[in-house]
N, C-alpha and C positions, 0 to 999 in steps of 0.2 A: 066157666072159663072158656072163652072161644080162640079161635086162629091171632087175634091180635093180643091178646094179655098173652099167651106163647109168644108172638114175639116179642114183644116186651121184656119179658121174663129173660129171654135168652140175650138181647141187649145186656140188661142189667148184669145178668151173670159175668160175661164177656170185661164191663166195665159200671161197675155199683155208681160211680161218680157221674156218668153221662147224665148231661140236663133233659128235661122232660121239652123241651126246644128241640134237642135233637133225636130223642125217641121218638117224638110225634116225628118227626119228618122224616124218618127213615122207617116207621110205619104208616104213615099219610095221617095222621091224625091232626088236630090242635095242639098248643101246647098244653090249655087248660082239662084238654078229655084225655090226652095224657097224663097230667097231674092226678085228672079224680079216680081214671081208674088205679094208677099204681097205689093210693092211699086206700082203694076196695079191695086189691091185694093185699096190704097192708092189715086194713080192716080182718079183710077173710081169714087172715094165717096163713096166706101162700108164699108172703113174704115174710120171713118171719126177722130179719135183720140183715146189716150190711157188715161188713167186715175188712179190714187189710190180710194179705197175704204180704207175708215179707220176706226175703231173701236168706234161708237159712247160713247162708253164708255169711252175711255183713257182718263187720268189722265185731258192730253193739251187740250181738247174738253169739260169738264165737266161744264165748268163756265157758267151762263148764262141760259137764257129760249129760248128753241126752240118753238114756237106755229105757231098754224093754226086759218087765220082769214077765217071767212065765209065773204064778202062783198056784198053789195045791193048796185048796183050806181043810181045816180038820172035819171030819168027817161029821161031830156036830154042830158046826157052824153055816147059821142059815146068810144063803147070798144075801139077802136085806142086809142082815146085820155086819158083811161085811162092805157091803155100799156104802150102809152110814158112817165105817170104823173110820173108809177110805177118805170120807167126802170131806173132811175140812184138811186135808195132808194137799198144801199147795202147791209141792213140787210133783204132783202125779195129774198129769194132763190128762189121759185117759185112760178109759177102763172099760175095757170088752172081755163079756164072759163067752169064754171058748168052748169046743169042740175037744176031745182028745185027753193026754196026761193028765195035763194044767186046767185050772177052772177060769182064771179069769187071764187077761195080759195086759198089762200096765204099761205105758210109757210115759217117763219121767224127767223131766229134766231138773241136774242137781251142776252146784258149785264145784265140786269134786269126792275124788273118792269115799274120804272120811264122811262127807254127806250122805254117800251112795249105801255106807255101811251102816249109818246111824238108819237111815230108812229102812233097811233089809232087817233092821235089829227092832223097830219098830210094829213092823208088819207082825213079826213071829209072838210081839210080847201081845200087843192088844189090837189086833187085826183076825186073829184063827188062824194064819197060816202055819201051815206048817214044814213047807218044802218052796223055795224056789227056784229061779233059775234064770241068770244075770248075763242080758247080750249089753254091749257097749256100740251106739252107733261111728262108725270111726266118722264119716261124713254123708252128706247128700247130693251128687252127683249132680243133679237134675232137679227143679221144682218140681211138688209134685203134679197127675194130672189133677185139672181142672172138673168137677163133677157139672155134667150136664142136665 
């Protein structure tokens, strides 16, 4: 990867949707040795996909409770086997194993309460958990940053 696939890259970050017309020309390239390198990115795995970011705000987003559980798993239960319990439960967006009390921290977003309880009730029957610990986001002030 040299000086211009960097810039490229940091184009695309900036704006996924920019044409390869105006990448090459705001890194002096073609538009076609623009095309072939971002598909050798592509190729490579340095791109690995493109995505929307959407406004946690908007109107269609608004329903519902986004939270974060702090989780304790039982003392024999191996993290694999709670990745796999977790992986098909599609109201839990993510799952990073922690540092500290709690083993992992989940953030989820759910229709409401009664949702929020049925999952907590989930976790504990066929998950390993055994303790958790339920923040509610009230809102998000600010997008978040942008990873360079």
């Amino acid at each position: 990867m040299d000086r211009l696939d960097e810039q490229i890259l940091g184009i695309l970050q900036e704006n996924a949707r920019c044409s390869f017309s105006e990448i090459g020309r705001r890194v002096g390239l073609s538009t076609n040795a623009t095309a072939a390198r971002v598909r050798r990115l592509e190729a490579d795995g340095v791109i690995l996909g493109y995505t929307v970011v959407t406004g946690h705000d908007a109107p269609e987003l608004r329903g519902g409770l986004e939270v974060f559980i702090d989780v304790r798993l039982d003392a024999g239960t191996a993290y694999e086997t709670f990745v796999d319990a977790i992986a098909p439960i599609e109201q839990i967006g993510d799952a990073v194993h922690m540092t500290g009390p709690y083993d992992y921290l989940l953030r989820a977003r759910l229709r409401d309460t009664a949702a929020l309880d049925a999952l907590l009730r989930r976790l504990k029957k066929s998950c390993g958990v055994v303790q958790t610990q339920t923040r509610v986001a009230l809102r998000q002030p600010a997008p978040p940053p942008r990873s360079r």
